[in-house]
C-alpha positions as CSV (number, residue, x, y, z in Angstrom):
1,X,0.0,0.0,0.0
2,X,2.8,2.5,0.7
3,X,4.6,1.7,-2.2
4,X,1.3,2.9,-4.7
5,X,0.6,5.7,-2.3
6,X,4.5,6.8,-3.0
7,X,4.4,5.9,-6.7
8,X,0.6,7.8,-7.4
9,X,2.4,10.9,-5.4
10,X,6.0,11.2,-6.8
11,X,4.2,10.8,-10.5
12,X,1.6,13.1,-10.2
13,X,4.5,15.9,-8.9
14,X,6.6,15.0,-11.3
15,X,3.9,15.4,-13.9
16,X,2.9,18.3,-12.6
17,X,6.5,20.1,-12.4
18,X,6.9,18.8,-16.7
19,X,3.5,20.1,-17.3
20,X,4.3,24.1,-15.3
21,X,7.0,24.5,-17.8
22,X,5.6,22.7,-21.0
23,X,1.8,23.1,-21.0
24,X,1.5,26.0,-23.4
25,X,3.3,24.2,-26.3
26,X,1.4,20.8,-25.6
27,X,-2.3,22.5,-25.7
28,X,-1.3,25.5,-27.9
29,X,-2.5,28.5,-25.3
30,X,-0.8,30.6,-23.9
31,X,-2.0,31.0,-20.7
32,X,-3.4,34.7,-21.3
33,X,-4.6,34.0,-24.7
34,X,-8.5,35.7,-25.1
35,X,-11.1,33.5,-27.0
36,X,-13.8,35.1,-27.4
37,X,-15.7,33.1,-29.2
38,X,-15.6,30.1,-26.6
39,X,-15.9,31.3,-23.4
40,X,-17.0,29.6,-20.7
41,X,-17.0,26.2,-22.5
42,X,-16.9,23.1,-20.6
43,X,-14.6,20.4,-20.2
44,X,-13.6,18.8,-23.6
45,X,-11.4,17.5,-26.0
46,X,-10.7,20.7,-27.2
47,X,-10.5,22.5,-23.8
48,X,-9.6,19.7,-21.3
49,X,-10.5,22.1,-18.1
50,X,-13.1,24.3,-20.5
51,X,-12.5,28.1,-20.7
52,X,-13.2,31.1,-18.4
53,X,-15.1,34.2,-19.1
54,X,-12.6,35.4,-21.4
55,X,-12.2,32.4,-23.1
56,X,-8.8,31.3,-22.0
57,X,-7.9,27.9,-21.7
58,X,-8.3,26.9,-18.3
59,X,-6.1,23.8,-18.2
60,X,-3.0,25.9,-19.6
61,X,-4.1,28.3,-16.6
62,X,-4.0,25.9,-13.8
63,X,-0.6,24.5,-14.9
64,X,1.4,27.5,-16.1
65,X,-0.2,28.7,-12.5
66,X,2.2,25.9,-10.6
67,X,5.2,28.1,-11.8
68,X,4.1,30.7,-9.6
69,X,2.8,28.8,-6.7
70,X,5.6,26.0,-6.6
71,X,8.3,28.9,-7.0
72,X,7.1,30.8,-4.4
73,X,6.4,27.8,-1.7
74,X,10.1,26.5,-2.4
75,X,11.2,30.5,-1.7
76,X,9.3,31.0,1.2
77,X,10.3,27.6,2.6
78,X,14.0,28.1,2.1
79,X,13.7,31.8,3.8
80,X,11.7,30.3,6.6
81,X,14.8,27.3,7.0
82,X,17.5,30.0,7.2
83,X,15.4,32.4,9.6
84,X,13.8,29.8,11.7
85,X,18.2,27.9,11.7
86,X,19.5,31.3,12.4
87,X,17.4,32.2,15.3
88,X,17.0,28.8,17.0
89,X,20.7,28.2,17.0
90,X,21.7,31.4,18.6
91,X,18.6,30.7,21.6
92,X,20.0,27.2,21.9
93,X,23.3,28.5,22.5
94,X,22.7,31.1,25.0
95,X,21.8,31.2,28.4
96,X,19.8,33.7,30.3
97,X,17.9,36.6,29.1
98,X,19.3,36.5,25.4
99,X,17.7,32.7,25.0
100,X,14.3,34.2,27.6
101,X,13.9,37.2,24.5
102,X,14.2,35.0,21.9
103,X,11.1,32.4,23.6
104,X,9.1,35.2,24.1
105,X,9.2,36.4,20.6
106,X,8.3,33.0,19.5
107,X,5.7,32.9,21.6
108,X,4.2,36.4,20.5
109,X,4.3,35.7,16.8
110,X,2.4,32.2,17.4
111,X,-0.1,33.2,19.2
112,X,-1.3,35.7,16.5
113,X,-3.2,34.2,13.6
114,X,-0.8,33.5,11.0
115,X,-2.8,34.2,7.9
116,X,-3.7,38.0,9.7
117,X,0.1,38.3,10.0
118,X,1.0,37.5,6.5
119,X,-2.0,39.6,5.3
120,X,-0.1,42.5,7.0
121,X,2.8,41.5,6.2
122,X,1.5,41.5,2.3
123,X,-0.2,45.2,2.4
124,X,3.5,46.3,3.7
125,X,5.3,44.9,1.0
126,X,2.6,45.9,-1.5
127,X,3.5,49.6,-0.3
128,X,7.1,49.4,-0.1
129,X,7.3,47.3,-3.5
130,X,4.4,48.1,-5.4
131,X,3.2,44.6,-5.7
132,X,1.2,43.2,-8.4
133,X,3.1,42.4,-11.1
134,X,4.4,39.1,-11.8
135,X,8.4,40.0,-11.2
136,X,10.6,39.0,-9.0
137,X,9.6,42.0,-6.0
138,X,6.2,40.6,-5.8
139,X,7.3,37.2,-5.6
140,X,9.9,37.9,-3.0
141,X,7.5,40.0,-1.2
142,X,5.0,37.5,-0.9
143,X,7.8,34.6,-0.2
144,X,9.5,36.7,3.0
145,X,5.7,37.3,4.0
146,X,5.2,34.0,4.3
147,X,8.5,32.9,5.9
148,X,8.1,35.9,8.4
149,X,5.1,33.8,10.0
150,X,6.7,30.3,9.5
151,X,10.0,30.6,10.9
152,X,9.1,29.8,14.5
153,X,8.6,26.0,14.2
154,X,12.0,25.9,12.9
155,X,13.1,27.7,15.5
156,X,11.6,26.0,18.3
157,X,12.9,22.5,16.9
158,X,16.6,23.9,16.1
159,X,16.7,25.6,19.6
160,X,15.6,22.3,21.6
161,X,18.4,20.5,19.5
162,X,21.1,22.8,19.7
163,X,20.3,23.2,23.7
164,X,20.3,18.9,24.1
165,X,23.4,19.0,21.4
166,X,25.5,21.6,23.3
167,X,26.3,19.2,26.3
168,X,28.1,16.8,24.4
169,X,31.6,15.2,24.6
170,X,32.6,16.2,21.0
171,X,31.0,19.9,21.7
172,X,33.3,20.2,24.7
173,X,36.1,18.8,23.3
174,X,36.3,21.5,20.5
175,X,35.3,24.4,23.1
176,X,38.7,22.9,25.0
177,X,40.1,23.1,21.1
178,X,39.8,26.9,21.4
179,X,36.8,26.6,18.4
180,X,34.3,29.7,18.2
181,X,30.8,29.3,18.8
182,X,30.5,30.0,15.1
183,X,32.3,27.4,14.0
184,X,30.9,24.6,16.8
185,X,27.3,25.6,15.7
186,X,28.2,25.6,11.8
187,X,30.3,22.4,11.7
188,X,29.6,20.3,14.4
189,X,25.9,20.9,15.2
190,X,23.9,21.5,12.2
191,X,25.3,18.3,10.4
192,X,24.0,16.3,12.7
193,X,20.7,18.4,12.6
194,X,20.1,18.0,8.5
195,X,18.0,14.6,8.7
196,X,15.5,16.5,11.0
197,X,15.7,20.2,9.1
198,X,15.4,18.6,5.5
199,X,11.9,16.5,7.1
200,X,11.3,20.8,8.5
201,X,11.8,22.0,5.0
202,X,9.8,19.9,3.1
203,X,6.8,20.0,5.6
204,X,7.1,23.8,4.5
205,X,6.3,23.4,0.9
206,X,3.1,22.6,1.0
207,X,2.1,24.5,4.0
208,X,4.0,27.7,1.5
209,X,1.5,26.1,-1.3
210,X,-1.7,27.2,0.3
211,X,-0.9,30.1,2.3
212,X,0.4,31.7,-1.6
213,X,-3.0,30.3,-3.0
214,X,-4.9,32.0,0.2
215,X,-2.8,35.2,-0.2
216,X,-3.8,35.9,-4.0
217,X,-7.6,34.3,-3.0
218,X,-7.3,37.6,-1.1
219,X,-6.0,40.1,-3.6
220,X,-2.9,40.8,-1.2
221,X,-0.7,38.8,-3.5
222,X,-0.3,38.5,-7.6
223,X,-3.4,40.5,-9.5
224,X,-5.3,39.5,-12.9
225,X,-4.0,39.1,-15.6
226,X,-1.2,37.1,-14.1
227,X,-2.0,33.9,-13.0
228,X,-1.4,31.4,-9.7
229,X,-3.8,29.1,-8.2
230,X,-4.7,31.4,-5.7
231,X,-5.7,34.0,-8.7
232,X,-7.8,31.2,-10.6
233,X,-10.0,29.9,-7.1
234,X,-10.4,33.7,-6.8
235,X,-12.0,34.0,-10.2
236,X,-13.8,30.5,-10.1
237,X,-15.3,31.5,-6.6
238,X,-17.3,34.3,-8.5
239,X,-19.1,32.1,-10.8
240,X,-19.1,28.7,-8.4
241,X,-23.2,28.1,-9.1
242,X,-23.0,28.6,-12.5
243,X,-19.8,27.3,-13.6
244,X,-18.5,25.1,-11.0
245,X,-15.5,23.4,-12.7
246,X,-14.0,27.3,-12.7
247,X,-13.4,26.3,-9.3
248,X,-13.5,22.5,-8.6
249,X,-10.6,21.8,-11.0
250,X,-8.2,24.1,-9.9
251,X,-9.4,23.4,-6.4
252,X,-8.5,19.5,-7.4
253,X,-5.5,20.1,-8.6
254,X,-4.3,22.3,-5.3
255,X,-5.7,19.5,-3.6
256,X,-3.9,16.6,-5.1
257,X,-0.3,19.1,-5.2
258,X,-0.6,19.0,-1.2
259,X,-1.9,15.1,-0.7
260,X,1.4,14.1,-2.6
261,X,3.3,16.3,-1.1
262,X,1.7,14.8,2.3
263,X,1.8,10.8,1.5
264,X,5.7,11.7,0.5
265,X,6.7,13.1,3.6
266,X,4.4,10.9,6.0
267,X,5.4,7.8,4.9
268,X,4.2,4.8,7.5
C-alpha cells in the first residue's frame, strides 16, 4: 500500500513540475490567450479544463499557474529554513535573558493568527514594493511574507536540539580546542541536525503552497491578468453556481499538489 501511495504521489509531482513548464506548447495557449468566441466552455477534447469568461484555456491556466505557486512555496520555505536555523541556533546556545527574548518572541508571533500576520505582512510589502506584477519584488514580497510567519517552528525544533546537542563530549572537546561558537554551531551541530531540518523543510512546501493560494484568493498577493492558483480559485469562486468546474478543478489540482506532497513526507 505505501509503495502505490509513493508511486501515485511522486508521479503526479513530477507530472505536474513537466506540465508548469511545457503546457502551453502541448495544448497550444498561452495561458493569457483571449477566445472570445468560446468562453466559458466546458470540459472537452478541445478544452480539457473548459474556458473562463474570457475564453482562455483553463487547463493551460491551472498549470502554467504551478510556476508561480511552486516557486514561491520553495522561496518561502528556504527563507523560513534560514530564519527559523538562524534564530533557533543562537537561543539554543545562549543562556539567560538573550535565550528568555528569543522564547518570548516565539511565543508572540504564534499566538497571533498567521494568515492575519501574513495579510499584513503582504499590504506592507505591497506599499514598499508596489506589488502586483508578476516580477521577481512581488514574488519575494510574498515569499518573505510567508516565511516571516513560519519561521518559528524551525526555531523552536533547532533551539531544543542545539540546547540537548551543546552538552556533548565532541562539543566540549572543541570548546577545549579553542573553536568559536560559530564554527561549533556551523560544523559540528547543524550536520547532525540535516536529517531532521530537510523533514522541517519539506513539511514547509506545502504548508507555502496554500498560504500563496490564500494570499492571492485575497487580492494581497499576484493581481489579474497574471495567474497562480490562488488567482484562478479567486475568479472561479465568483461564478461557483453557474460554472462550477471554474473552481473544482483548480481546487482539485491544489488538492492533489498538497496530498502528494503529504503521503511523500508521512510515509508509514
Amino acid at each position: 500500500m505505501r509503495f502505490w501511495s509513493n508511486f501515485f504521489a511522486g508521479s503526479f509531482l513530477i507530472g505536474l513540475i513537466f506540465l508548469a513548464f511545457t503546457v502551453e506548447s502541448l495544448t497550444g495557449y498561452s495561458f493569457d490567450f483571449q477566445d472570445t468566441e468560446n468562453i466559458l466552455l466546458s470540459p472537452g477534447l478541445s478544452h480539457w479544463f473548459g474556458t473562463d469568461s474570457l475564453g482562455r484555456d483553463l487547463f493551460t491556466r491551472v498549470f502554467y499557474g504551478a510556476r508561480v505557486s511552486l516557486f514561491v512555496a520553495l522561496f518561502s520555505s528556504m527563507l523560513t529554513m534560514i530564519f527559523g536555523i538562524s534564530i533557533g541556533l543562537i537561543g539554543g546556545w545562549l543562556e539567560g535573558w538573550g535565550d528568555a527574548v528569543i522564547v518570548r518572541a516565539i511565543d508572540i508571533v504564534q499566538s497571533i493568527p498567521s494568515f492575519l500576520l501574513v495579510s499584513l505582512f503582504c499590504l506592507f510589502f505591497q506599499d514598499l514594493f508596489g506589488m502586483g506584477g508578476f516580477d521577481f519584488k512581488t514574488l519575494f514580497a510574498i515569499g518573505i511574507s510567508i516565511s516571516l510567519v513560519h519561521w518559528f517552528n524551525v526555531a523552536k525544533v533547532t533551539r531544543g536540539q542545539t540546547k540537548q546537542m551543546k552538552s556533548l563530549d565532541y562539543v566540549l572537546a572543541a570548546k577545549a580546542l579553542g573553536a568559536t561558537p560559530f564554527r561549533i554551531l556551523c560544523l559540528h551541530l547543524l550536520p547532525n541536525m540535516r536529517g531532521t531540518l530537510l523533514a522541517l523543510f519539506t513539511l514547509q512546501i506545502p504548508a507555502s503552497i496554500l498560504y500563496e493560494s490564500m494570499i492571492s484568493f485575497a487580492g494581497y498577493g499576484l493581481q489579474s491578468p497574471q495567474v497562480s492558483w490562488g488567482i484562478l480559485l479567486q475568479e472561479g469562486w465568483r461564478s461557483l453556481s453557474e460554472f462550477p468546474h471554474l473552481l473544482l478543478l483548480p481546487a482539485l489540482v491544489l488538492f492533489m499538489t498538497v496530498l502528494s506532497f503529504q503521503l511523500l513526507l508521512f510515509r508509514r
